[in-house]
N, C-alpha and C positions, 0 to 999 in steps of 0.2 A: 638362765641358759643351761648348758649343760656340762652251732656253732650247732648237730643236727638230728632228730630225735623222728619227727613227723617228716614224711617226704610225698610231695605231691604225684599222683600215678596219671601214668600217661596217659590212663582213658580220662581221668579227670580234666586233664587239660585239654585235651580234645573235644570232651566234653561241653567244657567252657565255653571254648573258642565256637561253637558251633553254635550252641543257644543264644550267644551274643550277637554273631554276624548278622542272624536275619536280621534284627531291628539296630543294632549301634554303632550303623557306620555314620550316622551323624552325631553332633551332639544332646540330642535331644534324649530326655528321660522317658522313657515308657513303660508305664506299671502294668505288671501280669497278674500280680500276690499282693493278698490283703496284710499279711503279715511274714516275720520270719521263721520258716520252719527249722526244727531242729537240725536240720540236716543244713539247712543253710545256715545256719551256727556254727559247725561243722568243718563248713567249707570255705567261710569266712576267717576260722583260725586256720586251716591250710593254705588259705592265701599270704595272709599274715606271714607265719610260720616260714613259707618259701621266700619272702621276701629277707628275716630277719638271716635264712642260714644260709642265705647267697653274701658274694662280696662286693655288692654292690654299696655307695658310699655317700650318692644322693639321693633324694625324694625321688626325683626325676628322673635318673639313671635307674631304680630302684624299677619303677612303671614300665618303662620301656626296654627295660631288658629281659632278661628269660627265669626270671623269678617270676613275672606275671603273666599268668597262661592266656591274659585277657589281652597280651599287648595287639595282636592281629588285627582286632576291631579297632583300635583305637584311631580315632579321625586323623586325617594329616596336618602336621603342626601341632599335635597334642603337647600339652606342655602342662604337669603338676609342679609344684614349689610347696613347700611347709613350713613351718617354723616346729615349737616342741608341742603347742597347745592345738595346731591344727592337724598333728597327724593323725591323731584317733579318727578324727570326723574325715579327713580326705578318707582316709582307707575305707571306712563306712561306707562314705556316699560312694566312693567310687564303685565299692562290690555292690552295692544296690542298684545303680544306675546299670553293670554290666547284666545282674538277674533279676530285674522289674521286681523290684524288692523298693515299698514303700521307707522314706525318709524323711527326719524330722530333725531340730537342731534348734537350739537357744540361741535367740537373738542379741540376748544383754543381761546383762546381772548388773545389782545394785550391792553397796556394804548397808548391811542391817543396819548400822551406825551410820551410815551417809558420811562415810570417810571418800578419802579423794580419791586414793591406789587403789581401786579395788584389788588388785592384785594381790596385794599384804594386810588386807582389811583385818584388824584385829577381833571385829565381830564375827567373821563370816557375812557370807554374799547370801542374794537370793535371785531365783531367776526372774525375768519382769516381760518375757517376751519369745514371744515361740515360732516356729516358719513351720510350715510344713508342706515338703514335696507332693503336691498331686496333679493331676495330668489335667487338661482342659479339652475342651468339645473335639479338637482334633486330635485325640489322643494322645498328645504329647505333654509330658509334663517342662518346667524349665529347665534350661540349657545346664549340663553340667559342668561348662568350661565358668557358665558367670555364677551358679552354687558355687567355683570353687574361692573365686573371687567375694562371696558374699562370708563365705566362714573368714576368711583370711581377715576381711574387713571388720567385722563382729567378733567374732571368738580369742578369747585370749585363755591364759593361765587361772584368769580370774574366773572361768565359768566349771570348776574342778573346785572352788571353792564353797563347797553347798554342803549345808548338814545335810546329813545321810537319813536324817529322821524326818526331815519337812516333807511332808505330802502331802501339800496343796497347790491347784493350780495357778501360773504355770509353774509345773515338776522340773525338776531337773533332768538332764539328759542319761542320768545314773544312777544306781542303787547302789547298795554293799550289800557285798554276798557272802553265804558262808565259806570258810576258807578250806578246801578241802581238793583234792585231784578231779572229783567231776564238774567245780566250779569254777577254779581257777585254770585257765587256759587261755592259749594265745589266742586275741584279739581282745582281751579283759584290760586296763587301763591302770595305770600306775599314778597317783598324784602325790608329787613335791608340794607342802605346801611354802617349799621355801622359791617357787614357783616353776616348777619344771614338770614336766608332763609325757611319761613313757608309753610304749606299749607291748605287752606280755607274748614271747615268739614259742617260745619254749621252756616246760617245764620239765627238770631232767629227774631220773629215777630220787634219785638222792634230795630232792628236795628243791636243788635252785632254781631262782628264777631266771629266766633270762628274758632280757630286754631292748629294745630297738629305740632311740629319740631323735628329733630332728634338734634343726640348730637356726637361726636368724639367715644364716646364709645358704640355707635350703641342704647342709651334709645330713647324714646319716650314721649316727653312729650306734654299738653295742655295748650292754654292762652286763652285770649281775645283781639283784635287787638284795639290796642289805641295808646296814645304821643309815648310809650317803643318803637313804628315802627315811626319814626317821618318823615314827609313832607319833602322831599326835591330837591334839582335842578335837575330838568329833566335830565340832561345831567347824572345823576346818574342810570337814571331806577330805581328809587323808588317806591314802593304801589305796585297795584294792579297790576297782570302780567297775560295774557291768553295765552294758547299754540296758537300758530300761525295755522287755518287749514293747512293740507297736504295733496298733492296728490301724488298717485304713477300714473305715465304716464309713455308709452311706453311699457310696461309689457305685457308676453302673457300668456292667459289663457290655463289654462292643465285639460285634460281630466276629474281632478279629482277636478279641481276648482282651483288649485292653482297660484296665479298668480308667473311668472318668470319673473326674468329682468328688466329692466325699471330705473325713476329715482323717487323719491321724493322731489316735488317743494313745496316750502311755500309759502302761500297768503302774497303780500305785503300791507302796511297801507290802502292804495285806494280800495283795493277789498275787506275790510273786514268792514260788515255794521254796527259794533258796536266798530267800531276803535274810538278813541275819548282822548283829551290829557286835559282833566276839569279836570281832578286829578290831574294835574299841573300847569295848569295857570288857571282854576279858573274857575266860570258860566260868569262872565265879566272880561277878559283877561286885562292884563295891554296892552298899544297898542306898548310900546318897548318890549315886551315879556319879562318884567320883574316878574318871575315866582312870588316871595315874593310878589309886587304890589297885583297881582290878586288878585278879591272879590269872594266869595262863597255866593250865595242868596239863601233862600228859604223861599218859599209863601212872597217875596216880599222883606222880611229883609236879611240884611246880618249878616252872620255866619262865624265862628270858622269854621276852616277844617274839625277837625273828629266832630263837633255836625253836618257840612252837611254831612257826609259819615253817623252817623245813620239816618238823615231826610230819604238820597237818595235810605235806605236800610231798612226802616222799611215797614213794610205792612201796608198802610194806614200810616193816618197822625201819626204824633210823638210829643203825649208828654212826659212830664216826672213826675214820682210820684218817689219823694226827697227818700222815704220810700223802694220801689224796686228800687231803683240805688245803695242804698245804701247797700241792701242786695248783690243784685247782684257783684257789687266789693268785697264788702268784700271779698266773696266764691272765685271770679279768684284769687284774691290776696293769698288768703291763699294756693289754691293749687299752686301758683308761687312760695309760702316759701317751701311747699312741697315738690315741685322737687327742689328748693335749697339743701334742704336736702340730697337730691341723689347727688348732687357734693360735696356737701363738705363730704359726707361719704366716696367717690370714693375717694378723695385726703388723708384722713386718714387709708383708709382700704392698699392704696400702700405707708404708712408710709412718705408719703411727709415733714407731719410736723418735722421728727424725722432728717431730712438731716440737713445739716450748712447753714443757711442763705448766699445767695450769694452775694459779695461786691456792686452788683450793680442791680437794677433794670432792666426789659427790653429793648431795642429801647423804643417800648413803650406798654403801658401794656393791652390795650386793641387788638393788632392787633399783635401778635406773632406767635412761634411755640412750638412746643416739648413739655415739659415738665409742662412749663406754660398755655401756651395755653390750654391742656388737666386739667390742677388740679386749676388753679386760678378761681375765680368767679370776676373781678371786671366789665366788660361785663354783666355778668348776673346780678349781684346788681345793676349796673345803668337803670336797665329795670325795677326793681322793685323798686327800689326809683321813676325814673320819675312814676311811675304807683302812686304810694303813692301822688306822687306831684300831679295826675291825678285828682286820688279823692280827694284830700281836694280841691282843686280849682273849682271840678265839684259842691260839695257840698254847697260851699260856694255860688255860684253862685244859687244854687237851692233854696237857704235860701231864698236869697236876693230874688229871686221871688217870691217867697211865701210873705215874708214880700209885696210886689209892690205890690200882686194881679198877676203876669202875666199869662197871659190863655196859656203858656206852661206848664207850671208848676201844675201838674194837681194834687193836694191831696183832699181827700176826707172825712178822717177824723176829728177830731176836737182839737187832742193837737198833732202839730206835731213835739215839740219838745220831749214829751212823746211816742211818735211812736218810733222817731228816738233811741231813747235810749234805746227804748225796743228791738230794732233791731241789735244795736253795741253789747247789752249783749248777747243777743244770740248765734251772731256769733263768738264772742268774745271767749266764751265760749267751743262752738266748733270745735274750730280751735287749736287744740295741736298742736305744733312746739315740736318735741321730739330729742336730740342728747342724747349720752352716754360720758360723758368725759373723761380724762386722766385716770382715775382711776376705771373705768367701771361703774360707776353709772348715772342712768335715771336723765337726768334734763328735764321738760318740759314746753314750755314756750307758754303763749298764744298768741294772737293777738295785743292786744294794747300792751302788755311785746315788743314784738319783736318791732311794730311802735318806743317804746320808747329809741329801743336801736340800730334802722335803720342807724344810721350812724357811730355806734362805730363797725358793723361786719364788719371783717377782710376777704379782699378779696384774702389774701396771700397765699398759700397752705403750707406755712412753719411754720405757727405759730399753736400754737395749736386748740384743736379744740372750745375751750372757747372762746377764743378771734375769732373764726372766727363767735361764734355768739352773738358777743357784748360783752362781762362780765365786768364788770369794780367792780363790787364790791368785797369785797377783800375773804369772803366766797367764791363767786362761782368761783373765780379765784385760790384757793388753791391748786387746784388739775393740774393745769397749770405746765407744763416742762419748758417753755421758759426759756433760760436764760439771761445775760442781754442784749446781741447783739439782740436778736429778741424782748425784750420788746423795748429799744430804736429804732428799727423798726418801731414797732407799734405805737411806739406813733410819729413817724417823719411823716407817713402815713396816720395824721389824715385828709390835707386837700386835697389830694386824695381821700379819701372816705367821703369827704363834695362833692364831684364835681358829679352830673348827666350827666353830659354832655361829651360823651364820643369824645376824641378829639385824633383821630388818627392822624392828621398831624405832631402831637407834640411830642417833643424828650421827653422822660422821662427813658432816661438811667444815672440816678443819682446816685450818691453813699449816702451814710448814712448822712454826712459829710454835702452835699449840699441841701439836704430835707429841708432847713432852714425856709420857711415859705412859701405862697401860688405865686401862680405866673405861667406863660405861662410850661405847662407838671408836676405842682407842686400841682393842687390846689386849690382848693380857702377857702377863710376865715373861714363861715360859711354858714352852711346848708342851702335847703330854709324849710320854714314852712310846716309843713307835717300833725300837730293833730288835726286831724277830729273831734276827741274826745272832745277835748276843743270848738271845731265851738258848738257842741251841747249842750253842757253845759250852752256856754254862749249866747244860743239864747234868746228871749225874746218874750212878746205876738205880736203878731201881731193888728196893730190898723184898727179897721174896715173900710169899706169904704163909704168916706166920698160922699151921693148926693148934687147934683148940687140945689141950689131954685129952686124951681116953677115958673116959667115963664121967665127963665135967657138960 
């Protein structure tokens, strides 16, 4: 499971709306273009783009409100829903189907290993099946209301799963591409392989990324791409993903423009001139293709993975001011607790917490189905813990160069341990975390509150809603139902929710009984260090620097 740069102009939407009317007031496809031109690349990430920096919060709301210029055409009764794995493809098919733009889509993936989940296939997947959109004698291709019914029913997290190197048919719906400002741009795909599936709205001067993903229950929500997406073996198809050109050949064209017939091929690795695998072995590859080996350099030094992915994507050189990083996190992080909010509401509003605790844990609890899957967060908490681990370790590091002198580290004022602090109260400040508890009364809590109680929320859908956001004091736990089966839960549960690292390989179908202490699907001891708070507190002056003699 699981802000504004680019702005759409009004001729464009006008535009839109006008090339679409003649032919899409039904649901029917109708192709004009063999392929997508650059321009429709273009416009495909201004769709995008408008969608992510509007405040819209479903799929559905998202379509039909005034981030999409295309809403006028839409049939009556139109209705899109997504989960995280279908929203790359709805947004596709849908700007194709509004500019007779040829589409294509993987039917099914298999685990190279013929494991069960393809989902968390420890081999990686392959693709086994391909559809492809084209129009028949009456010019009409299929309905775009039952495409979208056909991704929903086929497509999952599992078809994001594809090495980036197999290019044979049938291809994958994706390449990787070089990382860089003219490749990486909204409508380019984000892959979790810990199964979660983004996509790219905005990329700001400074290097971040920004991002849009749906949810099981069709919401919308927004991050910033960092560690919570983490680096991993290619054989996974991890990072950055670009739809593969396509072409419709063999098609004939009708009187009226529309093409019939035909097939749609996709560009293999070799014909696409910004194919490129440095997002996984590196700017200097290890020479066994040891992906982890690989070095990342820039302007000469070597880097950290994602400090080269904002080098490779900032405009102009990059550095960093300790002061706006620090604001900037805050803000994603707190809208992260934001939409927490929206799941852990969803799981108390369909009375989750109010069922019997069940004797047993899942297989395992990050990589489920049903009931869990839809109402648990511990998925989504370990994206915001590694996030929290994110910034204290980014911060720390920006101290320490400040303290060096390092000409990254770009501050300009004169107390920036006083900067800093003035900047944590602020946001601090700003940042309500608000639930309603057992007893319907407002608790609201703020930013360093919540940091402070980052590893006591409860990722369970069954306990109440106190404990799902940390409560340990016996006040704000009063109003708490649990009884004693779900406190002795919670508290077996603790080093589980010490663990970032979300390890799907691992059995963690445990009963009550066996929770006994940290260990492989168990746990671990304790948390890592997370308070920023305290870096700032306990900074100190910095000593000036020292010149060299005169004549040395």
């Amino acid at each position: 499971m699981f802000k504004r740069v680019l702005l759409l102009s009004v001729v464009w939407v006008l535009a839109a709306s006008a090339t679409s009317a003649s032919w899409a007031n039904d649901f029917k496809w109708h192709i004009t273009k063999t392929s997508w031109s650059e321009s429709d690349e273009t416009k495909f990430g201004e769709f995008v783009t408008s969608i992510g920096e509007s405040d819209c919060k479903t799929v559905t709301q998202c379509l039909a409100g005034s981030a999409n210029p295309y809403r006028s055409s839409d049939p009556k009764g139109f209705y899109i829903s997504a989960d995280c794995a279908d929203l790359p493809y709805v947004l596709r098919a849908y700007y194709a189907w509004k500019n007779g733009l040829p589409f294509t889509y993987s039917t099914g993936v298999r685990s190279i290993a013929g494991e069960a989940d393809i989902r968390f296939s420890k081999s990686g997947n392959k693709v086994t099946g391909r559809r492809s959109i084209v129009a028949g004698e009456d010019g009409s291709a299929p309905s775009i209301k039952q495409l979208v019914l056909d991704i929903r029913n086929h497509v999952s997290s599992a078809h994001f799963r594809v090495n980036p190197e197999f290019n044979s048919s049938p291809i994958s719906d994706f390449y990787s591409p070089k990382v860089s400002r003219d490749t990486i741009k909204p409508g380019v795909v984000l892959y979790d392989v810990n199964g979660h599936v983004a996509v790219i709205y905005k990329v700001s001067p400074d290097g971040r990324v920004h991002y849009i993903d749906a949810h099981p229950d069709n919401t919308l929500t927004r991050s910033v791409y960092g560690r919570a997406i983490p680096q991993e073996d290619p054989k996974y198809g991890s990072g950055f993903k670009k739809w593969r050109p396509a072409t419709l050949v063999g098609a004939t064209k009708m009187e009226n423009g529309d093409l019939v017939g035909g097939r749609v091929v996709l560009a293999r690795n070799e014909d696409i001139p910004d194919f490129s695998l440095v997002q996984y072995y590196g700017t200097e590859p290890n020479p066994d293709k040891d992906w982890k080996a690989g070095k990342f350099t820039h302007g000469g030094n070597e880097v950290r993975y994602f400090e080269y992915i904002r080098h490779a994507l900032a405009d102009g050189d990059l550095v960093f001011d300790p002061v706006l990083e620090l604001r900037s996190s805050m803000q994603t992080l707190c809208e992260d607790l934001r939409n927490r909010e929206l799941f852990v509401n969803m799981a108390i509003q369909a009375n989750i917490h109010k069922k019997d605790q069940p004797d047993k844990l899942p297989h395992n609890i990050y990589g489920t189905h049903g009931e869990w899957e839809i109402y648990s967060t511990p998925s989504r908490d370990a994206r915001i813990k590694t996030a929290f681990l994110e910034l204290y370790d980014n911060m720390q590091a920006f101290i320490q160069g400040y303290y060096d002198w390092d000409d990254k580290v770009a501050y300009s004022g004169t107390n920036l341990k006083s900067d800093l602090a003035a900047v944590w109260k602020e946001e601090n400040e700003k940042c309500d975390i608000e639930y309603t508890n057992t007893r319907g009364n407002k608790v609201t809590l703020n930013f360093e509150q919540v940091m402070g109680r980052l590893f006591h929320m409860s990722f369970d859908p069954y306990h109440c809603i106190e404990r799902r956001w940390g409560a340990t004091e016996r006040d704000e736990l009063r109003s708490c139902n649990d009884g004693r089966k779900k406190r002795n839960w919670y508290e077996a549960q603790v080093y589980l929710r010490n663990q970032i690292n979300r390890t799907y390989e691992a059995f963690m179908g445990y009963g009550l009984d066996e929770l006994d202490g940290p260990g492989p699907g168990k746990g671990v001891a304790e948390p890592p260090e997370i308070n920023v708070k305290a870096l700032i507190d306990n900074m100190t002056r910095r000593r000036a620097i020292t010149m060299a003699p005169r004549g040395t």
